[in-house]
MIVO-360988 format. One line per 2 residues: number of its first residue (from 1); their letters; for each residue x, y, z of C-alpha. Coordinates in pm, whole numbers, m for minus. Layout:
BEGIN
NUM = a = X:Y:Z  ... $
***
This chain:
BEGIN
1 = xx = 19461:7733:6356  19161:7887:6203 $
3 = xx = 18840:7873:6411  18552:7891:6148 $
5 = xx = 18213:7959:6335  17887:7957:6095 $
7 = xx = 17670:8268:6098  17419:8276:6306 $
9 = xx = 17083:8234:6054  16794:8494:6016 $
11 = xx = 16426:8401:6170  16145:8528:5843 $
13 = xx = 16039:8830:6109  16406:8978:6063 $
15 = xx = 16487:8842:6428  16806:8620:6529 $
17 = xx = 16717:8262:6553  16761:8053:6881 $
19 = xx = 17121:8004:6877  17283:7653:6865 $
21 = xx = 17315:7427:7180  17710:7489:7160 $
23 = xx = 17974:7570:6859  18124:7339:6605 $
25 = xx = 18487:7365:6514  18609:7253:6154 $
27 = xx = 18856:6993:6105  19216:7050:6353 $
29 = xx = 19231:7072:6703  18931:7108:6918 $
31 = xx = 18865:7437:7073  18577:7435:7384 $
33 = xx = 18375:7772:7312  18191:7666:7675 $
35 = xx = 17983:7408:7869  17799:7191:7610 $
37 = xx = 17385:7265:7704  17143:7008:7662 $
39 = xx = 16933:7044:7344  16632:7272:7404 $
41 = xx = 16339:7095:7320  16127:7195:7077 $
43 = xx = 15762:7379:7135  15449:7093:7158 $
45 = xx = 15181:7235:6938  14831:7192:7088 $
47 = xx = 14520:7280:6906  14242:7382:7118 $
49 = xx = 13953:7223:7115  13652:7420:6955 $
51 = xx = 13350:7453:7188  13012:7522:6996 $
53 = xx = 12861:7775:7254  12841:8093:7326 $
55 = xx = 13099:8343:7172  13380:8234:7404 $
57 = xx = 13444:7939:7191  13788:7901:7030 $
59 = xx = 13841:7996:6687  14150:7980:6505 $
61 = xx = 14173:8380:6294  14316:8298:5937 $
63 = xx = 14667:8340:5977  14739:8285:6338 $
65 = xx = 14876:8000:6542  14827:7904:6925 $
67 = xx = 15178:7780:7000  15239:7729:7381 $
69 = xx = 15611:7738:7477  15637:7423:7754 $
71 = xx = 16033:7544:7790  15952:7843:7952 $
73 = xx = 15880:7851:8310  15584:8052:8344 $
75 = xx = 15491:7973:7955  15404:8189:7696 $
77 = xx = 15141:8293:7406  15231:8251:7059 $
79 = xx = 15026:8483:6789  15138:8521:6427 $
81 = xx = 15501:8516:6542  15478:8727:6883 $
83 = xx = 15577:8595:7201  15442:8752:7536 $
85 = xx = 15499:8566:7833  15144:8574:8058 $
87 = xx = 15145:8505:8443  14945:8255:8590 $
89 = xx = 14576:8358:8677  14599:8668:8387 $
91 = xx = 14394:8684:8116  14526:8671:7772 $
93 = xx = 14343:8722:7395  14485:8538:7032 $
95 = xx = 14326:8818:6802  13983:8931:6874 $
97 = xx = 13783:8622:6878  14011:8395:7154 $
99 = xx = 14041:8455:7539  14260:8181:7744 $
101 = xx = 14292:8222:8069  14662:8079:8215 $
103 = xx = 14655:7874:8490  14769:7573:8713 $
105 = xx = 14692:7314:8492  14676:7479:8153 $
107 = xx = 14521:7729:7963  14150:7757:7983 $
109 = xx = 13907:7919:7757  13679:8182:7879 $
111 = xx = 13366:8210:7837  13246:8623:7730 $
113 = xx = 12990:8725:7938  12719:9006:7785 $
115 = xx = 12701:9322:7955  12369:9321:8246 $
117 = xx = 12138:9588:8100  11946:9705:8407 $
119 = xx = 11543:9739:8369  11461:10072:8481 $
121 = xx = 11207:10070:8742  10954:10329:8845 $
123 = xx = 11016:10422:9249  10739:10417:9446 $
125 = xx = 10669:10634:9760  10603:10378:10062 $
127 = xx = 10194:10417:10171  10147:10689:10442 $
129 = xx = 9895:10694:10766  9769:11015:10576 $
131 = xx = 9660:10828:10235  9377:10708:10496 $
133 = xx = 9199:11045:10544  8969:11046:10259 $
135 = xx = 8844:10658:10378  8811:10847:10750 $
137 = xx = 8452:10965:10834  8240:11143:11088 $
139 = xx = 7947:10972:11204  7659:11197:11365 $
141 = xx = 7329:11038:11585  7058:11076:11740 $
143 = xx = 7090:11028:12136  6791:11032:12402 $
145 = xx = 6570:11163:12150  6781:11456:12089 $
147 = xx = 6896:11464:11720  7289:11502:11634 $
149 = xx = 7293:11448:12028  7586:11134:11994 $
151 = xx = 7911:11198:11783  8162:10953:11648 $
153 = xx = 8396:10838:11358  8412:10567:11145 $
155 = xx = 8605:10446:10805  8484:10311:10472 $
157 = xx = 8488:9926:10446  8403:9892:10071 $
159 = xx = 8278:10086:9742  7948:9946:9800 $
161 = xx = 7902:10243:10048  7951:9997:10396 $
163 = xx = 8071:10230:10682  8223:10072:11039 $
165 = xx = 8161:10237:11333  8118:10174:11730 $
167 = xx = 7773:10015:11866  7777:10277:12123 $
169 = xx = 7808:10524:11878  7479:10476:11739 $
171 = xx = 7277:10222:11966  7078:10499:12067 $
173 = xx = 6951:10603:11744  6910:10277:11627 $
175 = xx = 6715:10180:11960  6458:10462:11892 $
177 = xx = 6481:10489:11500  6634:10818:11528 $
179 = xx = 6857:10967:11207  7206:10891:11129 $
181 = xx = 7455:11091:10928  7808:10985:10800 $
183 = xx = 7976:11310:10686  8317:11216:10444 $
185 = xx = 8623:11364:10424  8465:11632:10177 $
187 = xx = 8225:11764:10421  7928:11613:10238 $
189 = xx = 7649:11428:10439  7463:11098:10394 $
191 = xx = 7172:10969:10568  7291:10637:10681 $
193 = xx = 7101:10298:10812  7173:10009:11030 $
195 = xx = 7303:9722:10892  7380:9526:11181 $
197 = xx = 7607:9551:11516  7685:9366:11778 $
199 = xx = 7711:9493:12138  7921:9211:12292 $
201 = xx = 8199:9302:12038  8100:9681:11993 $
203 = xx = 8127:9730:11572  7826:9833:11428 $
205 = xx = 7814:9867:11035  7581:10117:10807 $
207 = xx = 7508:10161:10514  7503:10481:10306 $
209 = xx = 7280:10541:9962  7553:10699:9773 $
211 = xx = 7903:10628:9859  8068:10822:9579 $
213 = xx = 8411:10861:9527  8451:10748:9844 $
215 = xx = 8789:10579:9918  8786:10200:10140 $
217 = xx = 9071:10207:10422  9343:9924:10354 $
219 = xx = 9258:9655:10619  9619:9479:10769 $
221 = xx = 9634:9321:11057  9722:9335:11448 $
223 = xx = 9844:9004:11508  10209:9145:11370 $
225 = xx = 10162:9369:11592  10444:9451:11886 $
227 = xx = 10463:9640:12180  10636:9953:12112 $
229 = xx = 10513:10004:11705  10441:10333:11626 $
231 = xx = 10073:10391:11572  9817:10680:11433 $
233 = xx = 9484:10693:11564  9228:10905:11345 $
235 = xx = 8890:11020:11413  8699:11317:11511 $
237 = xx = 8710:11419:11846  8513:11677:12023 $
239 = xx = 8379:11690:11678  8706:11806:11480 $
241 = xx = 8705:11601:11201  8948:11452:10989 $
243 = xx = 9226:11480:11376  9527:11247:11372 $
245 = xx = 9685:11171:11635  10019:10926:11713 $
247 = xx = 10137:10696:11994  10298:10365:11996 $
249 = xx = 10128:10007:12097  10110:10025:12460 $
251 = xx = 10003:9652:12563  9865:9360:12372 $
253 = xx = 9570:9093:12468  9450:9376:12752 $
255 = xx = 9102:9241:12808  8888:9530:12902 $
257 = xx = 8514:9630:12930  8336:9951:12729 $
259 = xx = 8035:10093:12791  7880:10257:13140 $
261 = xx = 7710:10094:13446  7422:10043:13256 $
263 = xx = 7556:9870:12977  7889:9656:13070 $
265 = xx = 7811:9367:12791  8119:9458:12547 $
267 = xx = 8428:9271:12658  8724:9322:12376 $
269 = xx = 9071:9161:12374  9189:9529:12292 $
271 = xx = 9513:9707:12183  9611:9962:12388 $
273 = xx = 9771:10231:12330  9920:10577:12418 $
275 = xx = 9762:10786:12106  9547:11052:12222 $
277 = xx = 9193:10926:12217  8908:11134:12304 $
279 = xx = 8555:11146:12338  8439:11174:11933 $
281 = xx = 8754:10896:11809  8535:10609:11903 $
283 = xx = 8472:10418:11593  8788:10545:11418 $
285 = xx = 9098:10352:11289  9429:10297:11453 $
287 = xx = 9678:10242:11217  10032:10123:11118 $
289 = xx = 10284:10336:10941  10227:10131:10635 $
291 = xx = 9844:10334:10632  9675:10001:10688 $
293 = xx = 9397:9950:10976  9507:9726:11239 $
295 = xx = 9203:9810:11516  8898:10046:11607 $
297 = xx = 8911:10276:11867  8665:10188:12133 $
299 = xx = 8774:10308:12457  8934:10504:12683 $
301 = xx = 9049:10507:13080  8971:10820:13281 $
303 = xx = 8996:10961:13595  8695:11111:13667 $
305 = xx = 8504:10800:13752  8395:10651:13436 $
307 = xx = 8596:10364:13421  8643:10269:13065 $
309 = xx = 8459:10411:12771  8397:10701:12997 $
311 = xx = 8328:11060:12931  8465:11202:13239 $
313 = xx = 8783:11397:13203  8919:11256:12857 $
315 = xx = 9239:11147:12750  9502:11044:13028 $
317 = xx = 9717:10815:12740  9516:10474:12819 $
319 = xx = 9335:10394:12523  9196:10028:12362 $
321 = xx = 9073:9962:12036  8925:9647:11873 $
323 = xx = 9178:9446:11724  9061:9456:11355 $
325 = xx = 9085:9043:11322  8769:9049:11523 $
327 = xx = 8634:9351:11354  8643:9142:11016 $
329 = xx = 8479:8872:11150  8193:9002:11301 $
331 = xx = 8129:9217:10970  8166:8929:10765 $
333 = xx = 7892:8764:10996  7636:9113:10958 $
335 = xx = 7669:9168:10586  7610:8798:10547 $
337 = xx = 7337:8748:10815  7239:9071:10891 $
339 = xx = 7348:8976:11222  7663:8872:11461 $
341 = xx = 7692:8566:11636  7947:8505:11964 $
343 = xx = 8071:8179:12185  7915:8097:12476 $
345 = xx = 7971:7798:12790  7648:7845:12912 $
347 = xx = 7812:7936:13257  7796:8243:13528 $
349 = xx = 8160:8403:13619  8191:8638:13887 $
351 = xx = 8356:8979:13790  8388:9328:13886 $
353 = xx = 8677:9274:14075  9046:9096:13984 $
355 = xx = 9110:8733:14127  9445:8624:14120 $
357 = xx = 9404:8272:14171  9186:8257:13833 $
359 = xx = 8805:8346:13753  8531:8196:13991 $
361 = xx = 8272:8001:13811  7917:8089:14053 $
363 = xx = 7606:7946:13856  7643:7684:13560 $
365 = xx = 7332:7647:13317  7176:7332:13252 $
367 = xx = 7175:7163:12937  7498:7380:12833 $
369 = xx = 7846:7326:12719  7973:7383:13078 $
371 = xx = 7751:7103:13229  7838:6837:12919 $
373 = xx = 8186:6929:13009  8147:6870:13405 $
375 = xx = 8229:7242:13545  8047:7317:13840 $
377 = xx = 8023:7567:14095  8249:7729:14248 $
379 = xx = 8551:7578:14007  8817:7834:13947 $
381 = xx = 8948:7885:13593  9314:7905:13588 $
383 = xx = 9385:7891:13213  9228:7871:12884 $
385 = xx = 9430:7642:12597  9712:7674:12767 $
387 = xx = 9731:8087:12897  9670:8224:13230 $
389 = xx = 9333:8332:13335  9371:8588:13627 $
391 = xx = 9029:8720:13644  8627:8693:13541 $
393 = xx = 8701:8970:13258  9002:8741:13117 $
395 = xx = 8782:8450:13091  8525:8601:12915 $
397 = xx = 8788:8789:12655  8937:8455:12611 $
399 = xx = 8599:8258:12522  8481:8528:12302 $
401 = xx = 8826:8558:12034  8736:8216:11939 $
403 = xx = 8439:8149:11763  8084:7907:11814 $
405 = xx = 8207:7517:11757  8559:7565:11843 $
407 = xx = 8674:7333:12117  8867:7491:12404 $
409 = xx = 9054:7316:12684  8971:7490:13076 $
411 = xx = 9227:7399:13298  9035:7416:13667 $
413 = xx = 9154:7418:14030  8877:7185:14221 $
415 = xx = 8940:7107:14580  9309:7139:14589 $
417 = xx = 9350:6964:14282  9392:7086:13912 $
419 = xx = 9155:6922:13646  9119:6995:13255 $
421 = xx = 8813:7008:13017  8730:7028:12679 $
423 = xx = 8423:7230:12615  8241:7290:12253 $
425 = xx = 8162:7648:12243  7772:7720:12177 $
427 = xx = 7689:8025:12011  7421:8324:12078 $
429 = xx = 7343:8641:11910  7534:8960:11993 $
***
């Protein structure tokens, strides 16, 4: 018997065709070829749905078709006739204007993203300690009557020629008239006057004619200050000017008295730190690597018997310097007033030696703060708003970094038992 088996028909791209699900015999006995297969079934056509933005959107190219093959078991991209098969999570393109992306649940368009143009941007050199030299000057007074007899340093506090300096650098001259010279970072001198300064915080402030091309320093501030920073302390000591010197911050909130026997009025809430500070710095910035001024040098400990602020055998790594928060303030208060104003209680404190137990109130005023209050005699001061008060010194650093009006709470030992008062801070000159 003849077995007559049709020719297998041509696809319009030259290719076989799919061949039939199983062969047909002509009329006679029936031959099996093989296992009869299920029917394949045909190819769903989906259209995709256009999206209006952005280039991504799909876009059927003139003569193409987007035919996905649901028979096959990973699927497969149909373009003008071509079949590639595409694994899930790979990308895949229908000409050049299509991108579908294959995955669990389908194909998914993708969105073309532009290429990030970077803006070029002009690098900057961090500030330096040394872009504060030209706002770094010597300051030169009169002493005892003897011209040029006191030497200090100082920095520039504004274009309008304002200089800051130490009271003890100048009290002298300006005691006795006697002349003052600020000499800048050029070597030039200028005959300078007294603005204003206060001797219970020790800045004083002048003022010099022509200020020139004369750079301000970059105030910042010590409260960010930590124990350990690295620090750079300029000024002109022994009279060489324009010296910088480094250290780190040694010890914060030290209170500490400047000045000599004869004038022990100055009580700062200083800085300390290791930077070599000698006579001739006093007046000068301490600053942060960042070239901003955080304090004012002020004082130094010694060993030869000056105590602080000394002149006896120089630096021994113990110096203090006005925290420049305070330094602000009482400038502020001079170039608006012409003069500085501090807090008071109206209240005697013994000092001149350290009391661990707190500072000993001996004498209270009448008609003061400290009487409104209720302190009396012979109440000990253990803290101030909450923070230990070891000593006379303490108590007087921690009345003076607030300001007149402020309200403070005392915490007192009186007879075995502790007490607390709020006091209203009065205010004096200074």
């Amino acid at each position: 018997m003849d077995l007559a088996l049709p020719a297998a028909p041509v696809a319009a791209a030259g290719r076989p065709a799919e061949p039939p699900a199983r062969a047909v015999a002509h009329p006679g006995p029936a031959l099996a070829v093989g296992p009869a297969r299920p029917a394949a079934r045909p190819a769903r056509l989906r259209r995709a749905r256009h999206r209006a933005h952005g280039p991504a959107s799909l876009r059927r190219a003139e003569g193409s078709s987007l035919r996905l093959d649901l028979a096959g078991r990973r699927g497969a991209l149909l373009d003008a006739g071509t079949v590639r098969r595409i694994p899930r999570g790979r990308w895949a393109t229908t000409g050049s204007t299509r991108i579908l992306r294959r995955t669990t649940t389908g194909w998914t368009p993708y969105r073309r993203r532009r290429p990030h143009r970077s803006t070029p941007t002009t690098v900057r050199s961090p500030p330096s300690p040394e872009a504060l030299l030209p706002s770094t000057v010597q300051i030169i007074a009169a002493f005892e009557g003897e011209d040029e007899g006191a030497t200090g340093s100082g920095f520039v506090l504004d274009r309008e020629g304002h200089i800051v300096t130490n009271n003890h650098v100048v009290q002298s001259a300006a005691e006795d008239n006697g002349p003052i010279e600020v000499v800048d970072f050029e070597g030039v001198r200028h005959d300078a006057t007294v603005v204003g300064r206060s001797p219970v915080y020790d800045p004083a402030i002048l003022k010099i004619a022509e200020s020139g091309d004369l750079e301000p320093a970059a105030l910042g501030a010590s409260i960010g200050l930590h124990v350990g920073d690295p620090v750079v302390a300029f000024g002109s000591p022994l009279g060489l000017s324009q010296t910088v010197t480094s250290g780190i911050v040694s010890a914060l909130d030290r209170p500490v008295t400047t000045g000599d026997e004869d004038n022990v009025s100055s009580y700062i809430n200083a800085v300390q730190t290791d930077a070599a500070i000698n006579p001739g710095n006093s007046g000068g910035p301490l600053v942060n690597l960042a070239g901003a001024v955080v304090g004012v040098n002020s004082a130094i400990a010694t060993t030869g018997g000056g105590g602080l602020g000394g002149g006896g055998s120089g630096n021994i790594g113990v110096g203090f310097m006005i925290p420049i928060e305070q330094v602000r303030t009482t400038a502020d208060q001079i170039l608006r007033n012409g003069e500085a104003r501090y807090p008071v209680i109206g209240a005697q404190v013994r000092t001149g030696r350290a009391d661990s137990v707190g500072a000993l109130i001996t004498e209270v005023n009448k008609d003061t703060p400290a009487e409104e209050a209720g302190l009396q005699k012979d109440d000990i001061v253990t803290e101030v708003d909450g923070k230990p008060v070891t000593d006379g010194i303490a108590l007087i650093v921690a009345i003076r970094t607030h300001q007149p009006g402020d309200t403070i709470e005392f915490t007192v030992q009186r007879g075995g038992s502790e007490r607390a008062f709020e006091i209203t801070l009065d205010g004096e000159v200074g």
